[in-house]
C-alpha positions as CSV (number, residue, x, y, z in Angstrom):
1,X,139.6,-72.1,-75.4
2,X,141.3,-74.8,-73.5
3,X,141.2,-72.9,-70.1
4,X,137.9,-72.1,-70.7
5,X,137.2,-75.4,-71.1
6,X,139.2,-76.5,-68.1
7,X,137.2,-73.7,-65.8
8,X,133.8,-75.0,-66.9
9,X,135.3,-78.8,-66.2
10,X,135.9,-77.5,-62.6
11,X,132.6,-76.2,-62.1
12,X,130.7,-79.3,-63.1
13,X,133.0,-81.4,-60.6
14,X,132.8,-79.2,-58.0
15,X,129.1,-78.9,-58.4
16,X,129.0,-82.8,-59.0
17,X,130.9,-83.1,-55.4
18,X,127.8,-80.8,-54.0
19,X,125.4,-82.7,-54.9
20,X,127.2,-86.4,-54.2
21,X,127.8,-84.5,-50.6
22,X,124.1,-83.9,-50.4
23,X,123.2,-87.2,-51.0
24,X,125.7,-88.8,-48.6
25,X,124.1,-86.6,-45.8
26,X,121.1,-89.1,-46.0
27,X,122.4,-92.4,-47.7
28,X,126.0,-94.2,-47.6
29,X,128.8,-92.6,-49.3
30,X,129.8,-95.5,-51.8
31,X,125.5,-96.3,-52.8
32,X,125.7,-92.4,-53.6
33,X,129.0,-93.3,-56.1
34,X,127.4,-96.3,-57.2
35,X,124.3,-95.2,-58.4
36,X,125.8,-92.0,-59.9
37,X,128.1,-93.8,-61.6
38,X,125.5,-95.9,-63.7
39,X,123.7,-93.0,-64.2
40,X,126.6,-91.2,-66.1
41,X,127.8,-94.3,-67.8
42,X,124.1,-94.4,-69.6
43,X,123.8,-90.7,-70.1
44,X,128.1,-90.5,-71.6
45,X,127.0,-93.4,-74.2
46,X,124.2,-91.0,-75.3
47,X,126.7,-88.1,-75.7
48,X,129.6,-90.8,-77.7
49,X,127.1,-91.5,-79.9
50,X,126.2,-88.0,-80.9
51,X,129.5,-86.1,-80.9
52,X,130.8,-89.3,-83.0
53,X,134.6,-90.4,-83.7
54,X,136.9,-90.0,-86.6
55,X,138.6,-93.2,-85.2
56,X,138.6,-95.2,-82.1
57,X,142.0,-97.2,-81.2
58,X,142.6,-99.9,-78.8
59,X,144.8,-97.6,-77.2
60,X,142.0,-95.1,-76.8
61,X,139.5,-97.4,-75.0
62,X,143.1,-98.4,-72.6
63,X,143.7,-94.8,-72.0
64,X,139.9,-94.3,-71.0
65,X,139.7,-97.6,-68.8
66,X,142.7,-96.8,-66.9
67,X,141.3,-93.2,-65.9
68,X,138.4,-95.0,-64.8
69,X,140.9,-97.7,-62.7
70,X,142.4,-95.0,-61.1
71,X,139.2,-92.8,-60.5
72,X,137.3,-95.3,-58.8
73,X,140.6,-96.2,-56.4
74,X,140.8,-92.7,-55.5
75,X,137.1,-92.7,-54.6
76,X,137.7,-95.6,-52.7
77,X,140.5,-94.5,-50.9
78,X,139.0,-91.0,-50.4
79,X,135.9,-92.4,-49.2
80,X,137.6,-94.4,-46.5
81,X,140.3,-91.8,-45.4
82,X,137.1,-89.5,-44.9
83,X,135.7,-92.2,-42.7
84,X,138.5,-92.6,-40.5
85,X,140.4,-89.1,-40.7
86,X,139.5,-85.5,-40.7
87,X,138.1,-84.0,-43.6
88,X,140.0,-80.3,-42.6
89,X,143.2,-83.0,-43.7
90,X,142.0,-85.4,-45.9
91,X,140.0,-82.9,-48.2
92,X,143.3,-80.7,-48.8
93,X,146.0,-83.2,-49.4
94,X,143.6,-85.3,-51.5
95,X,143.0,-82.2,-53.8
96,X,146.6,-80.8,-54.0
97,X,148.0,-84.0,-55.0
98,X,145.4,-84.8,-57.4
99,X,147.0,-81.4,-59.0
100,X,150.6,-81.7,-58.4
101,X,150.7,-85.5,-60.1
102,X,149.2,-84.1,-63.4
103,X,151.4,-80.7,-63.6
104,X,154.5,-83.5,-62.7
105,X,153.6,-85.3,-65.5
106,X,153.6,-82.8,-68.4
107,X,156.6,-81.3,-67.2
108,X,157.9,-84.6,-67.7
109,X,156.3,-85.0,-71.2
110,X,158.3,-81.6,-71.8
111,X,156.0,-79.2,-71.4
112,X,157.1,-75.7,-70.9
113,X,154.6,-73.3,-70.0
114,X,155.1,-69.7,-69.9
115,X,156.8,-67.9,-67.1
116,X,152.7,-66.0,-66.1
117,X,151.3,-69.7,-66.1
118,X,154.1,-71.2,-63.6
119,X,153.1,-68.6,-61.5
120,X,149.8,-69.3,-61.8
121,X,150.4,-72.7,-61.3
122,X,152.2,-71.9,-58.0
123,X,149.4,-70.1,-57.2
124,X,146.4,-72.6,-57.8
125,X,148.4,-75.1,-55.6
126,X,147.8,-73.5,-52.4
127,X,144.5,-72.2,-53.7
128,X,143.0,-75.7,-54.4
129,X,144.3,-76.9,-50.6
130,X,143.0,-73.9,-48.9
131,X,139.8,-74.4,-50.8
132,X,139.4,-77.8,-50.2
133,X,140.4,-77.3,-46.4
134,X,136.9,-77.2,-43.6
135,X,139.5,-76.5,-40.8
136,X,142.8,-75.9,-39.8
137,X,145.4,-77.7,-41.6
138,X,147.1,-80.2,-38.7
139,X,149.1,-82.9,-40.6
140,X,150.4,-83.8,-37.3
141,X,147.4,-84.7,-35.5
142,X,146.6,-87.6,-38.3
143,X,147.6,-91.0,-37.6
144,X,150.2,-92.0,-40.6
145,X,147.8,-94.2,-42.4
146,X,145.1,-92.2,-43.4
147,X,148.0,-89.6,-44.5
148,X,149.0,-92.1,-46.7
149,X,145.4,-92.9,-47.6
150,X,144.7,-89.4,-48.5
151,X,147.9,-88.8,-50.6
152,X,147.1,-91.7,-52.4
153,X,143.7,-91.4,-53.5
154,X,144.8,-87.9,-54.8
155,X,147.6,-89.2,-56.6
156,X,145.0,-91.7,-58.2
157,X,143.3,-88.5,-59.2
158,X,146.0,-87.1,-60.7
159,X,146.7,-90.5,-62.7
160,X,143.0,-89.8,-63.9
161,X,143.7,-86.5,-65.6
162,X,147.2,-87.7,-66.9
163,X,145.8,-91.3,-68.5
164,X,142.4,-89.7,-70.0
165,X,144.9,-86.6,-71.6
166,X,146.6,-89.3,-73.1
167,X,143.8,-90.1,-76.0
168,X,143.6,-89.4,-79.2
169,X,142.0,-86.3,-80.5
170,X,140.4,-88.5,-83.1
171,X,138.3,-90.7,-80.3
172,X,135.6,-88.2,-79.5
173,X,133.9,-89.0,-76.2
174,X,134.3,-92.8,-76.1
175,X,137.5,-92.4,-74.1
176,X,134.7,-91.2,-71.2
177,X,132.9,-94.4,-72.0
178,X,135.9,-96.7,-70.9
179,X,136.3,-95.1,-67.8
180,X,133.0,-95.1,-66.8
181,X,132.9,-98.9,-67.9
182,X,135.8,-99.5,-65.5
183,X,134.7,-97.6,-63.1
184,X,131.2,-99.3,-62.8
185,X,132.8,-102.0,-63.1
186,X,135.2,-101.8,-60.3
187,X,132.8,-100.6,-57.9
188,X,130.3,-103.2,-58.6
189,X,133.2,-105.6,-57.3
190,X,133.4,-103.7,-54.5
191,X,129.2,-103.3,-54.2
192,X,129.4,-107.6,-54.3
193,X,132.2,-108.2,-52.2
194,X,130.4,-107.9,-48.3
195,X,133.8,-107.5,-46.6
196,X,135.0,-104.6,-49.5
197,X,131.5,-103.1,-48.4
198,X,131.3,-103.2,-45.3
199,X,134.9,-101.1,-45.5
200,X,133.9,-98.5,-47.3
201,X,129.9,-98.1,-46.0
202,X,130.7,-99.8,-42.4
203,X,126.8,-100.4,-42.6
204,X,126.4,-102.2,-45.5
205,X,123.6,-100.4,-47.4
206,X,123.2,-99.7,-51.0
207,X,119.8,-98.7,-50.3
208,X,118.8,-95.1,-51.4
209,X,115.7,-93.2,-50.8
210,X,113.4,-92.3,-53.5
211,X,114.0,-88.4,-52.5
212,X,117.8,-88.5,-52.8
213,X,117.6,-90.2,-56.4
214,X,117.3,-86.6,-58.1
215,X,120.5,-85.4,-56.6
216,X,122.3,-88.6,-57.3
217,X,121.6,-88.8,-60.8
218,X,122.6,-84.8,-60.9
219,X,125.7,-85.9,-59.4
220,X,126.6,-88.7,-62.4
221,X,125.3,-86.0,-64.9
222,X,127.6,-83.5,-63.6
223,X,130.9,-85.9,-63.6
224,X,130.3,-86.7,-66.9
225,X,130.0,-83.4,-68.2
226,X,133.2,-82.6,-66.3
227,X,135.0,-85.7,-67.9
228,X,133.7,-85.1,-71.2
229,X,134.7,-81.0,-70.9
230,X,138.3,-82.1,-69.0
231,X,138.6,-84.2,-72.6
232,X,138.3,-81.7,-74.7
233,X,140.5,-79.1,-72.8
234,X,143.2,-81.6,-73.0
235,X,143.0,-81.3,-76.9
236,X,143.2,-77.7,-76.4
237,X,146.3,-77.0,-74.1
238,X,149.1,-78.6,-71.8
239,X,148.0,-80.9,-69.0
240,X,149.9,-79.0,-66.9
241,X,147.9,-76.0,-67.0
242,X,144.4,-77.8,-68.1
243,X,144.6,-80.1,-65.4
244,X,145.6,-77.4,-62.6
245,X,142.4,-75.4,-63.4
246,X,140.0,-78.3,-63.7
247,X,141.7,-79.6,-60.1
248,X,140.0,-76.1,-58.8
249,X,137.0,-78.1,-58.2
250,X,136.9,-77.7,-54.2
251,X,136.1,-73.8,-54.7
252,X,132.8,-74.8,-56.9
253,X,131.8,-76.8,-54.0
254,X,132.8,-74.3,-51.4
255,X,130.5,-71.5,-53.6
256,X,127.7,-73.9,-53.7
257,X,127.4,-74.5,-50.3
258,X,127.4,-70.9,-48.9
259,X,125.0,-69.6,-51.8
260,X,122.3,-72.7,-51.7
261,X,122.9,-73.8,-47.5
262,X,124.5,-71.0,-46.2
263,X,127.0,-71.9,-45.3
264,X,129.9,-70.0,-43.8
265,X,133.4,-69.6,-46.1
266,X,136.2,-70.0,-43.7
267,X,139.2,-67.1,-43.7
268,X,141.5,-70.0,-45.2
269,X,138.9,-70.4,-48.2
270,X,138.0,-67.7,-48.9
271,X,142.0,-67.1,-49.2
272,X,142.1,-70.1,-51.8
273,X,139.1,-68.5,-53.7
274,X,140.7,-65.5,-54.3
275,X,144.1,-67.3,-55.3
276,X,142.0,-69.5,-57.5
277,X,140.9,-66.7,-59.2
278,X,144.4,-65.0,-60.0
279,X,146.0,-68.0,-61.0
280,X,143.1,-68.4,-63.5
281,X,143.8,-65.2,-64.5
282,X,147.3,-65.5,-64.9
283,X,146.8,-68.9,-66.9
284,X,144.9,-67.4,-69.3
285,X,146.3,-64.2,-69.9
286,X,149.7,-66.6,-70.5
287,X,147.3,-67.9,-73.8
């Protein structure tokens, strides 16, 4: 159930990502965030509320707040690599890492998965970069900065998935409420700040056209679901693997975008779906 969980998780980022990279066609990059955000705080209270809690510690709501911390860096960080750097490098090395720091972490914990899922872990690896990758892969033609930009809004990624894993079964969905809290939060800092602004959305705006509302709200709807599914897969298996699969993400967003604009899937892509889809399949035949 966990995998299945963790698949599902995927599919609502990657489909969240589509419809964020929709909007950000027509209005800035961090108004899209913004605005998506609130929209999934509001609609994740509605969900807490329903699904309910057994018990809610301080630790929880920590756990929750510091996914959020590190989501919103990454976004950040992503969103200004992106400006500065090539997506065909960014996209990749964001994705990868934001796999590898979770899979680090629960072999740390002392997780041992089975001898199928490592190899389907090894597999997914490569899959997630390929599927994340618009272009050809040259690390050397980045200037060293936005490398380091780009590794580290993964890594913030992959800090997400380890700190949200780390709540209590017991907590239902309000773990998803803290980070959306901090998250809103954060960025609202960064919305106030002219000078933070101004370096993430060189022009300023937080404007938004009344057309591109529908697909921003989709957006926050989508990452909630995906944080609120990623939750409960976490309850259901080892990061390690959960995280993996729900860091597939890029190849929901690749699908989207050839089957609704048509567009093309590069050789390299369509390499990474078809990896994707073996290491899923060795994940879950491992059980």
């Amino acid at each position: 159930m966990g995998i299945l969980l963790a698949v599902l998780s995927a599919v609502l980022y990657g489909s969240g990502d589509f419809l964020g990279g929709l909007s950000s066609r027509r209005e800035s990059a961090l108004a899209v965030t913004w605005y998506s955000q609130m929209a999934g705080l509001g609609s994740i209270v509605v969900v807490a509320v329903v699904v309910g809690a057994d018990r809610v510690t301080s630790a929880d709501w920590g756990w929750g707040a510091m996914g959020g911390l590190a989501g919103a860096a990454g976004l950040l960080l992503l969103y200004g690599a992106l400006a500065k750097g090539p997506m065909a490098v960014v996209a990749p090395v964001t994705a990868l890492l934001s796999a590898v720091v979770p899979a680090i972490a629960g072999f740390v914990q002392g997780e041992r998965p089975s001898a199928y899922a490592v190899v389907g872990v090894l597999l997914a690896l490569p899959a997630i970069g390929l599927a994340a990758s618009a272009g050809d892969l040259d690390l050397g033609s980045v200037h060293a900065r936005i490398l380091a930009e780009s590794i580290v809004a993964g890594s913030m990624f992959g800090l997400f998935f380890v700190f949200f894993a780390q709540a209590g079964d017991e907590a239902g969905m309000w773990p998803t409420v803290a980070a959306k809290v901090a998250s809103v939060t954060a960025l609202s800092l960064v919305v106030a700040v002219p000078s933070l602004r101004q370096n993430v959305s060189p022009d300023g705006s937080m404007r938004v056209a009344r057309a591109s509302l529908p697909l921003i709200v989709g957006a926050g709807l989508f990452d909630v679901g995906a944080n609120a599914l990623y939750l409960a897969a976490t309850r259901e298996g080892l990061l390690a693997l959960i995280s993996v699969i729900t860091a597939m993400y890029p190849a929901a967003t690749v699908l989207l975008a050839a089957t609704v604009l048509r567009e093309p899937i590069r050789r390299p892509q369509m390499i990474g779906l078809v990896l994707a889809a073996i290491a899923i399949g060795l994940v879950a035949a491992a059980g």
